[in-house]
N, C-alpha and C positions, 0 to 999 in steps of 0.2 A: 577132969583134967584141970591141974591147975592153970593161973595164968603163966607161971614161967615153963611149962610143960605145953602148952601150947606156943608160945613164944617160940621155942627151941624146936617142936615141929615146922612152923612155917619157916624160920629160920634155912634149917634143913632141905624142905622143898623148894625154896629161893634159890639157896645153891642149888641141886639138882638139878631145876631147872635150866639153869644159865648153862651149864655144863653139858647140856642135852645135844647140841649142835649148831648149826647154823640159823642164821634166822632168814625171813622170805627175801627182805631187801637183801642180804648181801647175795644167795644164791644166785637172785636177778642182775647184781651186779659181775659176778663172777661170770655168768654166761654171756653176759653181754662181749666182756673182756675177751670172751675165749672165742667167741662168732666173729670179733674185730680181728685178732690174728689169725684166725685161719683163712675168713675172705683175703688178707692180705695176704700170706701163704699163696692161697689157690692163684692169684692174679702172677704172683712173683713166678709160680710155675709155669702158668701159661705161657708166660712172655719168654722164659727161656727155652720153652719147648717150641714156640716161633720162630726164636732166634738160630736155637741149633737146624729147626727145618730149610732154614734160609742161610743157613751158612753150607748145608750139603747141598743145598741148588745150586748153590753160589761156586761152592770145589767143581762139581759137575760138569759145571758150563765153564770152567777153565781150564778140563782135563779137555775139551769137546774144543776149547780154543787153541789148546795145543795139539791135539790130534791133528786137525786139520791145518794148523801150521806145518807139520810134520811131514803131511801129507805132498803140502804146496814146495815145499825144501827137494823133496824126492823126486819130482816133476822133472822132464826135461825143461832146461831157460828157456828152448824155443816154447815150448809151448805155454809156457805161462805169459810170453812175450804175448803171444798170437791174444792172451785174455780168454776173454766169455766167447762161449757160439751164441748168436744173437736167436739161430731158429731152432731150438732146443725149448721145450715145454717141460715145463715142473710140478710135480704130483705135489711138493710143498704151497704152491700158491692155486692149488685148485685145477691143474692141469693146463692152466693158461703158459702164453711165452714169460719165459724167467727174465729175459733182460728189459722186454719193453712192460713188466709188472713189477719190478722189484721197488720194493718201497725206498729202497737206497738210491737207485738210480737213477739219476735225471741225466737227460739229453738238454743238451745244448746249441744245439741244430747242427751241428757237425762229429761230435762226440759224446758219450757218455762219462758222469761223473758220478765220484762215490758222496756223499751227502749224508750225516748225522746230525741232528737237533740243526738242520735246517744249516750246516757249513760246510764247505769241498775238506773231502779228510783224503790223502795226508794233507796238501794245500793247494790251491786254484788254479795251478799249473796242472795239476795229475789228470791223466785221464784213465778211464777201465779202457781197455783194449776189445774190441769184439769182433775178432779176424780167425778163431778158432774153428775148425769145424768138426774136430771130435764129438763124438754123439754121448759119450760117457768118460769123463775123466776127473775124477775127486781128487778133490775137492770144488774144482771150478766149474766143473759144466756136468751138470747145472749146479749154478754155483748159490741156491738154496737149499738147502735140504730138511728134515727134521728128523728126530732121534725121541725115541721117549722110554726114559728108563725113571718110571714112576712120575716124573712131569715129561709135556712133550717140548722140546727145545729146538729152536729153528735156529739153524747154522747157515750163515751167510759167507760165502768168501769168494775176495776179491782183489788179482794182482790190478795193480794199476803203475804206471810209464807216467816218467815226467821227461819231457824233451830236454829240458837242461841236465838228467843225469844219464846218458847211456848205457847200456847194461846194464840198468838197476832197476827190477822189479818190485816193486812194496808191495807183501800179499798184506791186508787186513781183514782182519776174519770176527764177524760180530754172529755171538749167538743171543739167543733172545728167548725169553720161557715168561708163563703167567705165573706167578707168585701170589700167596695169600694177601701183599699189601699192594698189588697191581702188577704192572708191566716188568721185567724186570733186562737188564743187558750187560752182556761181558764185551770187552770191547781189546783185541790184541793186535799186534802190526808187527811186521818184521820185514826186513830188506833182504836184496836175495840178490844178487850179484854174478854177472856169468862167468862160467869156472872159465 
């Protein structure tokens, strides 16, 4: 073969060459590329599959805080006047008594008060009323309860009296559930007024 007949072979196989495909670094580059988007991908899913989960605990326990508003509206005034039965035990707190266990409720030495992150809710005037002696009446006696529709959610509810407003009962009703990012609380109130 001559030399410009060999020329024009390697020539030939040069191109071919080149033309064959990809080479090792870019492969390694490309996979890398494509391993960084889809971690990022998979994270972005997770978090909105978090978020939608915590948004349906979240509707739940305020379908749970309206129910039992619901509940407390439907009551005769007297009896939501009368408040909590103080000797009523709650299969929610362990079978123990509900008003001298409730995590909300503090004594005062003369009355009970409702208490969140550690403040009198509605305000320092209010007391829970515990003059009730109904044995079963929902929402409020026992006015813990739980529910569990795929999480378990404890329903709290609680009319409370302020001496400056007469015939006006505030029911507040706090439900509460574990969530995958800790503790979680819906927190609702409503006045209720004798017809």
């Amino acid at each position: 073969m001559s030399g410009a007949a060999r020329w024009g072979a390697g020539r030939a196989r040069r191109q071919a060459s080149a033309d064959d495909g990809f080479s090792l670094v870019e492969v390694l580059v490309a996979m890398t590329l494509l391993a960084l988007v889809l971690l990022g991908a998979e994270r972005a899913i997770t978090d909105t599959m978090e978020a939608s989960l915590l948004a349906k605990e979240h509707s739940i326990a305020t379908g749970l805080v309206t129910e039992a508003m619901a509940e407390a509206v439907a009551m005769p005034f007297q009896d939501l006047e009368q408040g909590l039965n103080p000797n009523v035990d709650c299969p929610a707190l362990g079978g123990s008594n509900c008003v001298a266990n409730d995590p909300y409720l503090v004594f005062n030495g003369s009355n009970y008060q409702l208490t969140l992150d550690g403040s009198v809710v509605p305000d320092s005037t209010s007391i829970v009323p515990t003059a009730n002696t109904n044995t079963s009446e929902a929402p409020i006696v026992p006015e813990v309860t739980t529910i569990t529709e795929g999480v378990t959610y404890t329903v709290h509810a609680y009319p409370t009296i302020d001496s400056s407003a007469p015939k006006l009962v505030t029911v507040v009703v706090v439900v509460t559930w574990h969530s995958p990012s800790g503790e979680a609380r819906v927190v609702g109130e409503d006045s209720i007024g004798q017809p």
